[in-house]
C-alpha positions as CSV (number, residue, x, y, z in Angstrom):
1,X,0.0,0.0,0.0
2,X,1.4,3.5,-1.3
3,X,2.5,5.4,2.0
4,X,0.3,8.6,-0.2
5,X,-3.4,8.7,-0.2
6,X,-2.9,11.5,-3.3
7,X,-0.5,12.3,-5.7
8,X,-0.5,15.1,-8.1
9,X,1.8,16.6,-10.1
10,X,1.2,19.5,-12.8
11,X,-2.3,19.8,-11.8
12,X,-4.0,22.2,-13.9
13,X,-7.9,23.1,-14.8
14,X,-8.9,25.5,-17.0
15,X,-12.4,27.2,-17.9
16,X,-11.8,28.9,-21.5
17,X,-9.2,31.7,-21.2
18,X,-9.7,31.0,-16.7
19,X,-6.7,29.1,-15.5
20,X,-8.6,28.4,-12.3
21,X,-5.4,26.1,-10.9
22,X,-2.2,26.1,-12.2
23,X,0.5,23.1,-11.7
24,X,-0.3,22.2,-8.8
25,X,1.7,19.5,-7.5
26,X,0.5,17.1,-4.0
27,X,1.4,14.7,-1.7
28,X,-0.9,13.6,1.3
29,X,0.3,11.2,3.6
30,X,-1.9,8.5,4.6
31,X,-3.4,8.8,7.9
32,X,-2.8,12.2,8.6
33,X,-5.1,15.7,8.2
34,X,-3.8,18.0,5.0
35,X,-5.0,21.2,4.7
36,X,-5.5,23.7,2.1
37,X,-5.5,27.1,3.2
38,X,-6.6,30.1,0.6
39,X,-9.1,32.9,0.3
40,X,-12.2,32.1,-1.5
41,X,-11.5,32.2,-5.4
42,X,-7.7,30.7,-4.8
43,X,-8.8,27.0,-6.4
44,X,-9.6,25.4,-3.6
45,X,-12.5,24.0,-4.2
46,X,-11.8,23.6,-8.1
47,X,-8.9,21.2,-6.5
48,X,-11.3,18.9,-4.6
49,X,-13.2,18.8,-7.4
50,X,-10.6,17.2,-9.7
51,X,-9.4,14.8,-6.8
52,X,-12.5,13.3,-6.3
53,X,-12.8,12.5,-9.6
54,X,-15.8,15.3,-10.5
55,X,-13.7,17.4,-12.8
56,X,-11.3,16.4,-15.3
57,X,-7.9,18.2,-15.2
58,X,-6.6,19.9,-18.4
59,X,-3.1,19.1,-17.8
60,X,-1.4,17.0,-15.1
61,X,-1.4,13.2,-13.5
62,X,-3.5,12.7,-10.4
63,X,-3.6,9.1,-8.4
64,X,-5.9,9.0,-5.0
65,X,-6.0,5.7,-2.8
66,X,-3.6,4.4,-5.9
67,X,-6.1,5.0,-8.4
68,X,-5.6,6.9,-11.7
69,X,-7.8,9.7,-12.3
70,X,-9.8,10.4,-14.3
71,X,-9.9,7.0,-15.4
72,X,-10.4,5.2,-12.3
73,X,-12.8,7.6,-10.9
74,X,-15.5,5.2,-10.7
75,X,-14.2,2.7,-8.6
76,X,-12.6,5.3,-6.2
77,X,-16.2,6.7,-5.2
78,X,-16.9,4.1,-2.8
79,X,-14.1,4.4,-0.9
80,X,-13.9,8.5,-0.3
81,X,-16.2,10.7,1.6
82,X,-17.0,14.2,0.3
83,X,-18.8,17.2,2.4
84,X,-19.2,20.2,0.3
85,X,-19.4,23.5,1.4
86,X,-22.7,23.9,1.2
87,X,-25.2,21.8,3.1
88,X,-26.5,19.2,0.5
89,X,-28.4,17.2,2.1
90,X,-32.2,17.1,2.1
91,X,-33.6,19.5,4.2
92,X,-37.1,18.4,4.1
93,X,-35.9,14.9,5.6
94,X,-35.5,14.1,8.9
95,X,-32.1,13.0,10.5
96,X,-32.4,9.7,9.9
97,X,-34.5,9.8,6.5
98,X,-31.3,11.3,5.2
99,X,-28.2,8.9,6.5
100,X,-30.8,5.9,5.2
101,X,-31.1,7.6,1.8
102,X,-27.2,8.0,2.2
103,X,-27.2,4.3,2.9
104,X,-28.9,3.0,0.0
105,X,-26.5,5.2,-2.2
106,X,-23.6,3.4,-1.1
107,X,-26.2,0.1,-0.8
108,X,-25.4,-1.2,2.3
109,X,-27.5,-3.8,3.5
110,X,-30.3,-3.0,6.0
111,X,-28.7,-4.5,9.2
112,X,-25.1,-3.1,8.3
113,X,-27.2,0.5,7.7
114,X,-29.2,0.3,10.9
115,X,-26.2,-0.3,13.4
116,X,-24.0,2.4,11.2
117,X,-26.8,4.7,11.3
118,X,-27.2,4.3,15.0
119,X,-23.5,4.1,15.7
120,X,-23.1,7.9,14.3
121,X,-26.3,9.5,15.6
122,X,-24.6,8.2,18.9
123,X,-21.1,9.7,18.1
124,X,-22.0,13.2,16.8
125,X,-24.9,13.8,19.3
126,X,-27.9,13.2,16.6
127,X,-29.5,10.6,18.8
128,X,-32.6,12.9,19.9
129,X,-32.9,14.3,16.7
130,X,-33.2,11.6,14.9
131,X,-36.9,12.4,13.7
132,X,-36.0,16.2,13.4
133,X,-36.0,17.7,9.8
134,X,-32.8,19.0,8.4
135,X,-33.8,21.9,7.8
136,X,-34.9,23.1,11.2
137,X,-31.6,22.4,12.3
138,X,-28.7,24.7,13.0
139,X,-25.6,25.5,11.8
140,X,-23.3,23.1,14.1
141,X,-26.4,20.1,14.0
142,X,-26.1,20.5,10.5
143,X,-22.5,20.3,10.2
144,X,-22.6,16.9,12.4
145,X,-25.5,15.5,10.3
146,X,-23.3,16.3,6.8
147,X,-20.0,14.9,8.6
148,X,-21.9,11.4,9.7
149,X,-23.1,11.2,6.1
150,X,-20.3,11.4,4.6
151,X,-18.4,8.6,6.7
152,X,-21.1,6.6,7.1
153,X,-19.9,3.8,4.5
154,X,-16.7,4.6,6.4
155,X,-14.3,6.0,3.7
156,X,-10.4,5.6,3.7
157,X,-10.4,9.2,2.5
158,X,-12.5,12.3,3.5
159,X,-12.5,14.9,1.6
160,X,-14.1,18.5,2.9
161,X,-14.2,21.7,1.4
162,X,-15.1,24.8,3.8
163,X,-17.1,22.4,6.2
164,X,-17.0,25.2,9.2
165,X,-17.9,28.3,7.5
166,X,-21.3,28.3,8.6
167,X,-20.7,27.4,12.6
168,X,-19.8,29.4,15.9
169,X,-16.2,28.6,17.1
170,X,-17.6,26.5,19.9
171,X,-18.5,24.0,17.0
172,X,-15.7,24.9,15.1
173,X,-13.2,23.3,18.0
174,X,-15.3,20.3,18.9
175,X,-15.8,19.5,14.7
176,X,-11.9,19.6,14.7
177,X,-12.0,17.1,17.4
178,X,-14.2,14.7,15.7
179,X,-12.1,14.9,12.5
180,X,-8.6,13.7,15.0
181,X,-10.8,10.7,16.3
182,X,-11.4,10.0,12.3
183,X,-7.7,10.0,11.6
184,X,-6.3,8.3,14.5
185,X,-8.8,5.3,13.7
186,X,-7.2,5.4,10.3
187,X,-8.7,7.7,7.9
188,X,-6.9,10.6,5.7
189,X,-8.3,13.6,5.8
190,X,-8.2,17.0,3.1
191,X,-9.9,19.8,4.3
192,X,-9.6,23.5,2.7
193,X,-10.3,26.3,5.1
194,X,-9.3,30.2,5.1
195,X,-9.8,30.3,9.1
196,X,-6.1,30.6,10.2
197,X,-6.3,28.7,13.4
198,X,-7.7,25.8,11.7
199,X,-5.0,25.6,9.2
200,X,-2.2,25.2,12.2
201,X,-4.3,22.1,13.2
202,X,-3.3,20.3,10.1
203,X,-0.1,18.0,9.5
204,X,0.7,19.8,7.1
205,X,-0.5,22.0,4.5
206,X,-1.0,24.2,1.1
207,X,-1.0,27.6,0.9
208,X,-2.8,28.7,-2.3
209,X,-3.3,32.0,-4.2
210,X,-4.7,32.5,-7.9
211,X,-4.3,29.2,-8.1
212,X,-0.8,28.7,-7.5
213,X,0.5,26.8,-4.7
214,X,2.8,29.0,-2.7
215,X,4.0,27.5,0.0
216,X,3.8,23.4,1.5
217,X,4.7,21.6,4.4
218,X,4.3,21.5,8.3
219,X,2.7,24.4,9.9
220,X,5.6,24.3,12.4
221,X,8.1,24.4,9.6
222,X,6.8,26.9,7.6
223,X,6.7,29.4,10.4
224,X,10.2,28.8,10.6
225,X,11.1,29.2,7.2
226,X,8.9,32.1,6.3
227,X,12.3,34.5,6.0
228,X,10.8,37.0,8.2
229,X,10.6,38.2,11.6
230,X,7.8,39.5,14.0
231,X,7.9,42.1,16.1
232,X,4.7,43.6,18.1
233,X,5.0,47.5,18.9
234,X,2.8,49.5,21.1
235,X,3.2,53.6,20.5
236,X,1.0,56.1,19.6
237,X,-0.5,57.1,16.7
238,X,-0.3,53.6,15.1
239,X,-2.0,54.6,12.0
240,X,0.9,57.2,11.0
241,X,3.6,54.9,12.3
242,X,1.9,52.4,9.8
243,X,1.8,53.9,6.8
244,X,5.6,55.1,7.4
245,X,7.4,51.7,8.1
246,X,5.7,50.0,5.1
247,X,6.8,52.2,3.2
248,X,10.7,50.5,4.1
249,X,12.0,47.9,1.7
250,X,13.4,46.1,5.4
251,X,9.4,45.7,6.4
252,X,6.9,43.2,5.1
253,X,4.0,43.9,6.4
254,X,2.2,46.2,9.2
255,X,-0.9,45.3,10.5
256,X,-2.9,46.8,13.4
257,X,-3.8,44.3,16.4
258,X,-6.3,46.5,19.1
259,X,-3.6,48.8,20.3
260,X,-0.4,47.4,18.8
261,X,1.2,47.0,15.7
262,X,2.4,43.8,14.1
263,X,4.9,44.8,12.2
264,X,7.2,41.7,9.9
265,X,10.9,42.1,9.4
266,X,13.0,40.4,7.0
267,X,15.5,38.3,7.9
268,X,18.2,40.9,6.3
269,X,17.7,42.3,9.7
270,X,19.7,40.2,12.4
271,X,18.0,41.9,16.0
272,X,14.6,43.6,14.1
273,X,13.7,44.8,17.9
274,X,16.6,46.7,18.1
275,X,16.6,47.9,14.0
276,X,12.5,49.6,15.0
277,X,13.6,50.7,18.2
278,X,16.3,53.0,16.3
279,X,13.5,54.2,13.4
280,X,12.7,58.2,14.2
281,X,9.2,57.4,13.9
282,X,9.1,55.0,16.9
283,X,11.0,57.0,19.4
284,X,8.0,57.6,21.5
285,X,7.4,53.8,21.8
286,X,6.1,52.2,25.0
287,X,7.2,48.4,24.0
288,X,9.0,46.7,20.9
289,X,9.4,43.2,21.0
290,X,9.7,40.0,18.9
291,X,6.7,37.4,19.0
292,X,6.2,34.3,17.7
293,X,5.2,34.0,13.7
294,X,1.9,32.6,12.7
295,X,0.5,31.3,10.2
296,X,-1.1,34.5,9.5
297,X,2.3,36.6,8.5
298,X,3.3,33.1,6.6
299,X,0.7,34.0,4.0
300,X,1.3,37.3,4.1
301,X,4.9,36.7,3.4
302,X,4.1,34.2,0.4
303,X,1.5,35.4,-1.4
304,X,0.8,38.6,-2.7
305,X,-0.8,40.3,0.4
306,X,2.2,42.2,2.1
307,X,2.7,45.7,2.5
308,X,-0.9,46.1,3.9
């Protein structure tokens, strides 16, 4: 068995003169969570399309679970999961109505369906809603009910695109739970987001823009690598000290956080605390110091989004 649950290289999908995702090239580990991490627009979604096998690439090879796409696309269905960003399930079914319907899609016998079917109502706290129509129910309940659909024929790979944009950040930490239990019991996991925080949960991940791929690889590591510095300064009138330390060629970015300024460095600069604490316009400063990077000023250092 391939140690990869995908492999892509030269990825590429075009609509007429629209090169929605250019060479993009992949590989997700089995039995870990991959992210992809990009403002709406970026490709995202136009990537888990061609993955699954629902959009043919114009240029590029793509295997998932060790089968060829588009080719094989068939005979991967049954064994990946797929929750879309938008709810699509039906919402004039109840909670079970919809995870039987599932069931008969993927035709699993009735026994095998009924303990399945019970097993997740139990898992995701569906269990007294079980005779409660979908579309009465909220954003979270809804977000469980999609998530136990799509594993209910218990996929080796889960695919899902956006799946908390919809849900309050209670939900949003417990989801992220449920999808760790899903992967330690063995299942790989690709999940696009643009929420920053959920990104650093993944193993590792993509960071895309227009399109492009920018930057791959361990949250962790790409901190690390990002060939800038951060420093946090607290002095007043941010706004004018702003506008004046972007405009250095030795700054990055400058972004206001409540009543300090995260200011990124370039690594040209050995001690960047010291380099601001020198500038004219910060002579009235109360602190300077370095902080740790996040993923955050990693996108803004790789993408096109500095100097903001």
């Amino acid at each position: 068995m391939s140690e990869w649950a995908i492999e892509a290289q030269g990825l590429t999908r075009r609509f007429g003169t629209l090169t929605a995702v250019s060479r993009v090239d992949l590989q997700v580990a089995a039995g870990t969570i991959y992210g992809f991490l990009g403002p709406n627009g970026c490709g995202k979604t136009t990537t888990i399309r061609m993955l699954t096998g629902l959009l043919t690439p114009s240029e590029g090879t793509v295997s998932v679970l060790g089968h060829a796409l588009p080719g094989e696309a068939e005979a991967l269905k049954r064994q990946i999961g797929y929750m879309t960003q938008k709810f699509s399930l039906y919402e004039d079914l109840t909670v079970q109505e919809n995870l039987q319907f599932v069931a008969r899609i993927y035709s699993l016998g009735f026994r095998e369906s009924r303990a399945r079917i019970r097993e997740l109502m139990g898992i995701y706290g569906l269990d007294e809603r079980a005779a409660q129509r979908a579309g009465s129910m909220s954003g979270g309940q809804r977000q469980r009910l999609a998530l136990a659909a799509a594993t209910l024929h218990k996929p080796r790979l889960l695919f899902l695109d956006e799946p908390t944009s919809a849900v309050d950040p209670e939900n949003r930490r417990d989801f992220w739970e449920q999808l760790f239990d899903l992967c330690d019991a063995g299942t790989s996991i690709l999940v696009s987001t643009h929420y920053m925080d959920e990104a650093e949960r993944c193993h590792r991940l993509a960071i895309l823009e227009a399109g492009e791929k920018r930057a791959d690889g361990a949250p962790e590591d790409l901190m690390a690598q990002m060939g800038a510095q951060v420093v946090e300064v607290e002095a007043p009138q941010l706004r004018r000290v702003k506008q004046q330390l972007v405009a250095l060629p030795e700054v990055v970015s400058a972004a206001q956080l409540g009543a300090r300024l995260r200011v990124l460095v370039t690594d040209a600069v050995a001690v960047p605390e010291q380099w601001l604490a020198q500038r004219p316009e910060l002579q009235g400063a109360q602190a300077i110091e370095r902080v740790r990077p996040s993923l955050e000023d990693v996108f803004v250092t790789c993408t096109g989004r500095g100097r903001q």
